[in-house]
C-alpha positions as CSV (number, residue, x, y, z in Angstrom):
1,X,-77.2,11.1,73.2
2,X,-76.3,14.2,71.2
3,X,-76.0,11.9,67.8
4,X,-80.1,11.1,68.6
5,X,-80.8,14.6,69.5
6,X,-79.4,15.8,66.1
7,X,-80.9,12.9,64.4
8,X,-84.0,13.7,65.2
9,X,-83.3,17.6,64.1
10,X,-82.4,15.9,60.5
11,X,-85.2,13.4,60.8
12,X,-88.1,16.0,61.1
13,X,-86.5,17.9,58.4
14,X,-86.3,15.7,56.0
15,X,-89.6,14.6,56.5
16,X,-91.1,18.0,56.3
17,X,-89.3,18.4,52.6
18,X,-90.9,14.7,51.6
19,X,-94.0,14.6,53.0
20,X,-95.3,18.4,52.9
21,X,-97.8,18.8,49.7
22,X,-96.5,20.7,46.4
23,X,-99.7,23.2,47.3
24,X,-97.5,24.0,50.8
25,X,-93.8,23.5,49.8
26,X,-92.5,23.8,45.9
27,X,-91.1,20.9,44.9
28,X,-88.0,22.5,43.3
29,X,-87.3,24.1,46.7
30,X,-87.8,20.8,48.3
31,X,-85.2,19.1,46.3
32,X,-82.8,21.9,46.4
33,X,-82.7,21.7,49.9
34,X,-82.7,17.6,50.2
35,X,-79.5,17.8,47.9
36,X,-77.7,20.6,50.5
37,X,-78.7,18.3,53.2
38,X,-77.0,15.6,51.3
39,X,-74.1,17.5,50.4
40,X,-73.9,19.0,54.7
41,X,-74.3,15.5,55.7
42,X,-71.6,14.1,53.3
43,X,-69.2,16.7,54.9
44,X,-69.1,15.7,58.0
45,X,-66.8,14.4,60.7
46,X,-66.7,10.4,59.7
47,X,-67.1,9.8,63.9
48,X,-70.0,12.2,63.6
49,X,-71.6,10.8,60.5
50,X,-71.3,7.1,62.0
51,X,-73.3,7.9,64.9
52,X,-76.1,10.0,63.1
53,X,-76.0,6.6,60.4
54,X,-76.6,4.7,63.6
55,X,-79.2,7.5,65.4
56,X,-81.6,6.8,62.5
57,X,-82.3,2.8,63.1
58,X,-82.8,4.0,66.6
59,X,-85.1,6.6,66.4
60,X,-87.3,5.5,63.7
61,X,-89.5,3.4,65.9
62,X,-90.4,6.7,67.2
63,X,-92.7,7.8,64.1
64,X,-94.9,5.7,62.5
65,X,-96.1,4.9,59.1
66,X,-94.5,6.1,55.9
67,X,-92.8,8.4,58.2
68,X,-90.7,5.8,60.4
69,X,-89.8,4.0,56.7
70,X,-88.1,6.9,55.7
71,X,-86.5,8.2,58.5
72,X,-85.1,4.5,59.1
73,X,-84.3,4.8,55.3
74,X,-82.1,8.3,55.4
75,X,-79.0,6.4,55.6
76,X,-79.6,4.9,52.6
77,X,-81.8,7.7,50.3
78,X,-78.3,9.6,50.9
79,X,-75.8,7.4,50.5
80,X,-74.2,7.9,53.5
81,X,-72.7,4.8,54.1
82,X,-71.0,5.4,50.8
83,X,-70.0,8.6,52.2
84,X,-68.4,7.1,55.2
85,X,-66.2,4.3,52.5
86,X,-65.1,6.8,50.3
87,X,-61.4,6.0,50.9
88,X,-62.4,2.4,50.5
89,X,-62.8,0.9,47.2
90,X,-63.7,-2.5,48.7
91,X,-66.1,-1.6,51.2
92,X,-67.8,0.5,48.3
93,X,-67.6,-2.2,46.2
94,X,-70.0,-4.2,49.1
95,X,-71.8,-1.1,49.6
96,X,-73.1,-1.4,46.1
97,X,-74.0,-4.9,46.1
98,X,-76.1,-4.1,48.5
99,X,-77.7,-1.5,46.9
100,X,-78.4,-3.2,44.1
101,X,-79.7,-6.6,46.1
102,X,-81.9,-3.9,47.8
103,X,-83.0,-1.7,44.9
């Protein structure tokens, strides 16, 4: 419960830096903040972090649009799977396979 509460906090922050206009928001200041977030997120507690990586597929059918592609797509815009496999050449290995099938 608490892993969807805070994933929704994230969510609607994140989408306020990528979707608010450049005549609302700077875009440097947008980006500075995106790559705290990242670096915050990447900090976590790994049980933590697994459940907000999980949060995000759930709560995304919540918004709509462009907005419920990129909040299902946080995981992945900051590599926080990679995050969580750190430790784990092999699973980052799979990670960027992935990636790269994807991209």
């Amino acid at each position: 419960m608490m892993n969807l509460q805070v994933a929704r906090i994230i969510a609607n922050y994140v989408l306020f830096l990528y979707m608010t206009d450049e005549d609302t928001l700077d875009l440097d200041a947008a980006v500075q903040q995106m790559e705290e977030l990242a670096s915050d997120l990447e900090a976590l507690d790994k049980d933590l972090l697994r459940g907000l990586i999980d949060a995000f597929a759930v709560i995304a059918p919540e918004y709509s649009g462009e907005a419920q592609m990129t909040v299902r797509n946080i995981a992945h815009d900051f590599y926080l799977e990679e995050a969580l496999a750190a430790d784990d050449p092999v699973r980052l290995a799979e990670l960027e396979a992935l990636r790269d099938a994807r991209d």
